[in-house]
C-alpha positions in Angstrom: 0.0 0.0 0.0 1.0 3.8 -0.1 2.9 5.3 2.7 0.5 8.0 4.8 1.3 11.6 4.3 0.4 14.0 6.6 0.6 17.8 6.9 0.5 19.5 9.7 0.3 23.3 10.1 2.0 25.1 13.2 -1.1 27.4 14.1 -4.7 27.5 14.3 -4.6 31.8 14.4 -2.1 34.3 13.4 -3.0 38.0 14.1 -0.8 40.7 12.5 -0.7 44.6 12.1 -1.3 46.3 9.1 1.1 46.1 7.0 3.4 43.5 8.6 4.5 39.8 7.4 2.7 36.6 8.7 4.3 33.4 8.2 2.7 30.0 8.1 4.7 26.6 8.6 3.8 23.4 7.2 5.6 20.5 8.5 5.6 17.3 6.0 5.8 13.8 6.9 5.5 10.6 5.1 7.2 12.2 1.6 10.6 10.5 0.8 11.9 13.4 -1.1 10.7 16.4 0.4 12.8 19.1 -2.4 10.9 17.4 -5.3 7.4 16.9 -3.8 4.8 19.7 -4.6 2.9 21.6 -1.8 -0.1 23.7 -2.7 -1.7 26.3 -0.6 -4.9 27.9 0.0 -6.9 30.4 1.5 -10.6 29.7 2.4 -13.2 32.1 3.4 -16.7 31.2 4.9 -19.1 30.0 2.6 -17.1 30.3 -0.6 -14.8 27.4 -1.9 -11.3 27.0 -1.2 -8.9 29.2 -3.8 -5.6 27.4 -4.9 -2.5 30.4 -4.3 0.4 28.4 -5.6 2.3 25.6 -5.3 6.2 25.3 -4.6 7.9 22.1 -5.9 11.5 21.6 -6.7 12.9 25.3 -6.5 10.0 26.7 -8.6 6.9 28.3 -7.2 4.1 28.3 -9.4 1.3 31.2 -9.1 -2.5 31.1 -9.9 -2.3 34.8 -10.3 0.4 36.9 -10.9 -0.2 39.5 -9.1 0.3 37.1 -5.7 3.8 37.2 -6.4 3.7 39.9 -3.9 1.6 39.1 -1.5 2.6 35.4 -0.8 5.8 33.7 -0.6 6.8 30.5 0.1 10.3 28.5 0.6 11.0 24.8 1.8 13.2 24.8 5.1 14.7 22.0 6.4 14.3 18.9 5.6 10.2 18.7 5.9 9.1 22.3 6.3 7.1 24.7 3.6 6.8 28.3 5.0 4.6 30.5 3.4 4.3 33.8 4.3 1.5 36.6 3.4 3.0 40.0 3.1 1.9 43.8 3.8 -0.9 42.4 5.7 -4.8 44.1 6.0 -7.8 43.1 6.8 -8.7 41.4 3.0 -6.1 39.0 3.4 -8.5 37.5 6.8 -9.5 33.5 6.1 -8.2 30.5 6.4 -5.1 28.9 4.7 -4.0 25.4 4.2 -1.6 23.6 2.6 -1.9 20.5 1.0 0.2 17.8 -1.4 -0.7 15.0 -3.6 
Protein backbone atom coordinates (compact mmCIF):
# COMPACT_ATOMS: atom_id res chain seq x y z
CA UNK A 1 0.00 0.00 0.00
CA UNK A 2 0.99 3.79 -0.09
CA UNK A 3 2.89 5.31 2.71
CA UNK A 4 0.53 7.96 4.76
CA UNK A 5 1.32 11.62 4.30
CA UNK A 6 0.43 14.01 6.60
CA UNK A 7 0.62 17.79 6.91
CA UNK A 8 0.45 19.52 9.74
CA UNK A 9 0.26 23.34 10.09
CA UNK A 10 2.04 25.07 13.17
CA UNK A 11 -1.15 27.36 14.13
CA UNK A 12 -4.70 27.54 14.34
CA UNK A 13 -4.60 31.84 14.38
CA UNK A 14 -2.14 34.30 13.36
CA UNK A 15 -2.96 38.00 14.09
CA UNK A 16 -0.84 40.69 12.50
CA UNK A 17 -0.71 44.57 12.07
CA UNK A 18 -1.29 46.33 9.07
CA UNK A 19 1.05 46.15 6.96
CA UNK A 20 3.42 43.48 8.59
CA UNK A 21 4.47 39.75 7.41
CA UNK A 22 2.70 36.55 8.65
CA UNK A 23 4.31 33.42 8.24
CA UNK A 24 2.67 29.98 8.10
CA UNK A 25 4.67 26.58 8.56
CA UNK A 26 3.78 23.38 7.21
CA UNK A 27 5.59 20.53 8.50
CA UNK A 28 5.56 17.29 6.04
CA UNK A 29 5.75 13.76 6.91
CA UNK A 30 5.54 10.64 5.09
CA UNK A 31 7.25 12.16 1.58
CA UNK A 32 10.62 10.51 0.80
CA UNK A 33 11.88 13.38 -1.14
CA UNK A 34 10.71 16.39 0.38
CA UNK A 35 12.80 19.09 -2.38
CA UNK A 36 10.87 17.36 -5.33
CA UNK A 37 7.37 16.88 -3.79
CA UNK A 38 4.82 19.70 -4.60
CA UNK A 39 2.93 21.59 -1.79
CA UNK A 40 -0.09 23.74 -2.72
CA UNK A 41 -1.68 26.33 -0.56
CA UNK A 42 -4.91 27.86 -0.03
CA UNK A 43 -6.91 30.37 1.47
CA UNK A 44 -10.55 29.71 2.39
CA UNK A 45 -13.20 32.08 3.37
CA UNK A 46 -16.69 31.20 4.94
CA UNK A 47 -19.09 30.00 2.62
CA UNK A 48 -17.12 30.30 -0.63
CA UNK A 49 -14.81 27.44 -1.89
CA UNK A 50 -11.29 26.99 -1.17
CA UNK A 51 -8.91 29.18 -3.81
CA UNK A 52 -5.62 27.40 -4.90
CA UNK A 53 -2.50 30.39 -4.26
CA UNK A 54 0.41 28.43 -5.62
CA UNK A 55 2.26 25.61 -5.30
CA UNK A 56 6.23 25.30 -4.62
CA UNK A 57 7.86 22.06 -5.93
CA UNK A 58 11.51 21.61 -6.74
CA UNK A 59 12.91 25.29 -6.54
CA UNK A 60 10.01 26.73 -8.60
CA UNK A 61 6.91 28.34 -7.16
CA UNK A 62 4.08 28.32 -9.41
CA UNK A 63 1.29 31.25 -9.06
CA UNK A 64 -2.52 31.12 -9.92
CA UNK A 65 -2.31 34.81 -10.26
CA UNK A 66 0.40 36.90 -10.93
CA UNK A 67 -0.20 39.46 -9.06
CA UNK A 68 0.31 37.13 -5.66
CA UNK A 69 3.77 37.15 -6.41
CA UNK A 70 3.73 39.87 -3.87
CA UNK A 71 1.56 39.07 -1.50
CA UNK A 72 2.65 35.43 -0.83
CA UNK A 73 5.82 33.72 -0.58
CA UNK A 74 6.76 30.54 0.07
CA UNK A 75 10.33 28.52 0.57
CA UNK A 76 11.01 24.78 1.82
CA UNK A 77 13.16 24.83 5.07
CA UNK A 78 14.67 22.00 6.38
CA UNK A 79 14.31 18.86 5.56
CA UNK A 80 10.21 18.67 5.91
CA UNK A 81 9.07 22.25 6.35
CA UNK A 82 7.14 24.66 3.64
CA UNK A 83 6.83 28.26 4.97
CA UNK A 84 4.58 30.53 3.41
CA UNK A 85 4.29 33.81 4.30
CA UNK A 86 1.53 36.63 3.44
CA UNK A 87 3.01 39.99 3.08
CA UNK A 88 1.92 43.85 3.77
CA UNK A 89 -0.89 42.44 5.66
CA UNK A 90 -4.85 44.13 5.99
CA UNK A 91 -7.84 43.07 6.79
CA UNK A 92 -8.73 41.37 2.98
CA UNK A 93 -6.08 38.99 3.45
CA UNK A 94 -8.47 37.48 6.79
CA UNK A 95 -9.53 33.46 6.12
CA UNK A 96 -8.19 30.48 6.36
CA UNK A 97 -5.12 28.87 4.71
CA UNK A 98 -3.95 25.40 4.25
CA UNK A 99 -1.64 23.55 2.62
CA UNK A 100 -1.85 20.47 1.00
CA UNK A 101 0.23 17.83 -1.36
CA UNK A 102 -0.72 15.02 -3.56
Amino acid sequence: GQAQVLLKQNTVSITREQTKTAWIECTVEGIDDFQSAYIHWYRHLPSRAPEWLLYIGAGQVVYDDNSYKSKYSVLKKRTNVCAFSINDINSNDEGTYYCASW
